[in-house]
N, C-alpha and C positions, 0 to 999 in steps of 0.2 A: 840185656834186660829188655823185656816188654815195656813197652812204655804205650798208656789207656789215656787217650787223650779227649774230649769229650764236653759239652756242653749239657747240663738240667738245666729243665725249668719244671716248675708246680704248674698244674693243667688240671681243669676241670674233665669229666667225661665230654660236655659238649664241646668242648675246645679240642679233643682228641677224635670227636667224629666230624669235627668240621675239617681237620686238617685232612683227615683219610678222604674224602670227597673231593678235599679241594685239589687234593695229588694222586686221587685215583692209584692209590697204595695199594699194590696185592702182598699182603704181610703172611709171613709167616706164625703159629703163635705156638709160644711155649708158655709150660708152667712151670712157676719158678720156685720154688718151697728151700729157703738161704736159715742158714743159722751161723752165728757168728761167736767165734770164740775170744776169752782174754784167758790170762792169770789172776788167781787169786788180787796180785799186787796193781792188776792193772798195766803188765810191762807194755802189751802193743798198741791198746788204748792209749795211752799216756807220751808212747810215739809219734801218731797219729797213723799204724798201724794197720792194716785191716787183715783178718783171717780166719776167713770163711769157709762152709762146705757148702754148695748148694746143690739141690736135685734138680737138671734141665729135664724136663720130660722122662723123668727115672731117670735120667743116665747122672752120676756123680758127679761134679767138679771140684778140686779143688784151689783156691786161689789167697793169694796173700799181696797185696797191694800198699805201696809203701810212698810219701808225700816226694814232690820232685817241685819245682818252681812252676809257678800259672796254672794253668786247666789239667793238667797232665797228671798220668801218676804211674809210678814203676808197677809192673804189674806181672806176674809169675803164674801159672795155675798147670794143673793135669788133673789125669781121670783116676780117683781114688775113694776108693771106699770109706777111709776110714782118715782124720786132719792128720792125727798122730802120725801115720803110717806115709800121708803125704808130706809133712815136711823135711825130709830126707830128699823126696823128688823135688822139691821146691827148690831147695839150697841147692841141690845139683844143677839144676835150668839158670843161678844166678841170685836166684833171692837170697839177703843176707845171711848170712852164716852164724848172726847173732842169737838170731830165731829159734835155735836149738839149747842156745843158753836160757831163754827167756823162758821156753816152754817147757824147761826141766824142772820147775816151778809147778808145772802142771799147769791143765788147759780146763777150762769151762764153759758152759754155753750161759753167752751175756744176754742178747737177743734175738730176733727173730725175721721174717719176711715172707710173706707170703704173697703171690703176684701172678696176675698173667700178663705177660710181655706178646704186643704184637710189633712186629718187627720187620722192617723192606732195605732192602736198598738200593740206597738215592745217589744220581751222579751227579756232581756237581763242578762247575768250571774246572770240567777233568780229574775229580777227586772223584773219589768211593766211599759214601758216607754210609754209617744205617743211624736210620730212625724208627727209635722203641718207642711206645706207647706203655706205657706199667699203667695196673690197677689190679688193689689188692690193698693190703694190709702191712704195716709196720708192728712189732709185736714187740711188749720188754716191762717189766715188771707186773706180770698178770693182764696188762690190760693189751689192747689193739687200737689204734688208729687208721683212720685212711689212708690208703698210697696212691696215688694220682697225677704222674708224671711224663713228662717227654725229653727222651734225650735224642740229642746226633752226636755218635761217637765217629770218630775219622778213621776208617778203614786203609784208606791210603790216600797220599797225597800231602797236601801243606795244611798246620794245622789254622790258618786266615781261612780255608774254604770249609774248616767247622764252625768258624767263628761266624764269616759273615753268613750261612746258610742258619745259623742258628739264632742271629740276630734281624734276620729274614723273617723269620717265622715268628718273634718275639713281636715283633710290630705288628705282623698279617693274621697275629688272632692274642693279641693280648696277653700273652705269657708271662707267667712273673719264674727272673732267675730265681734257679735251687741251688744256694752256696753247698748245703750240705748233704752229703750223703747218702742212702740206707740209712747203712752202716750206724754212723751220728747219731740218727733223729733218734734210732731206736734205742740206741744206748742212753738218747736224755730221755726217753721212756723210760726205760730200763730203771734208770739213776732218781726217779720221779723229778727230775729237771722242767 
């Protein structure tokens, strides 16, 4: 199992260009256009679930990420066209086996995301971090919200040098933790939550 391990916070645009200056970031940037599926019944929602298709710069992903204890989360994905068609590839990489019973149900699209990600990576007491920049749009029952976020997800290394690089930056431009999600907000969009 993949295991995504990873630090949000909610960030303003100027609190995302004050960080780019102040680390003299040469990021890379992708666009990220996510749409997230459940069942009728709500089987992966109700899991705490996640399974996604997103388009990186055209190119397909798909990915299903499932709850694990602290910041972390199991995390499965490949390059496929179509969810249906990936989750056969999913459950073969390790992602649960259940997920075939659940999505026999049939799948639908809950909500949305629309984003550009600028993204670099940062080395930190000998860890390999990246730090994303999102801004864009959450999307889920007709309407959209803003998306406006920073993560450092841990590439390699111990996950204390995502924590404390993440609680570095939480002080050094005011960041407020993002308990939750995409995935979540959109769906308590979605849900008129």
């Amino acid at each position: 199992m993949g295991i995504e391990f990873e630090m949000k916070y909610s960030a303003t645009p100027e609190q995302q260009d004050a960080l780019l200056a102040a680390y003299e970031l040469s990021c890379r940037e992708i666009r990220m256009e996510t749409t997230y599926y459940d069942t009728p019944s709500a089987a992966f929602s109700d899991r705490h679930i996640t399974l996604r298709r997103r388009m990186e710069n055209d190119v397909s992903v798909c990915t299903v990420k499932t709850p694990v204890e602290g910041y972390g989360r199991g995390e499965w994905e490949c390059g496929c066209d179509d969810i249906l068609s990936a989750l056969p590839k999913l459950i073969a990489l390790g992602a649960p086996e259940a997920l075939a019973v659940w999505a026999a149900e049939g799948l639908q699209e809950v909500c949305a995301a629309r984003f550009t990600r600028q993204a670099a990576d940062f080395n930190w007491n000998g860890a390999v971090l990246e730090i994303a920049l999102d801004r864009g749009v959450l999307i889920g029952g007709g309407r959209e919200v803003p998306l406006c976020e920073i993560e450092v997800e841990l590439k390699s290394g111990a996950p204390e040098d995502a924590i404390s690089l993440g609680m570095l930056l939480q002080r050094q431009f005011g960041l407020q933790p993002q308990k939750k999600s995409k995935f979540r907000r959109a769906l308590a969009l979605a849900r008129g939550e």
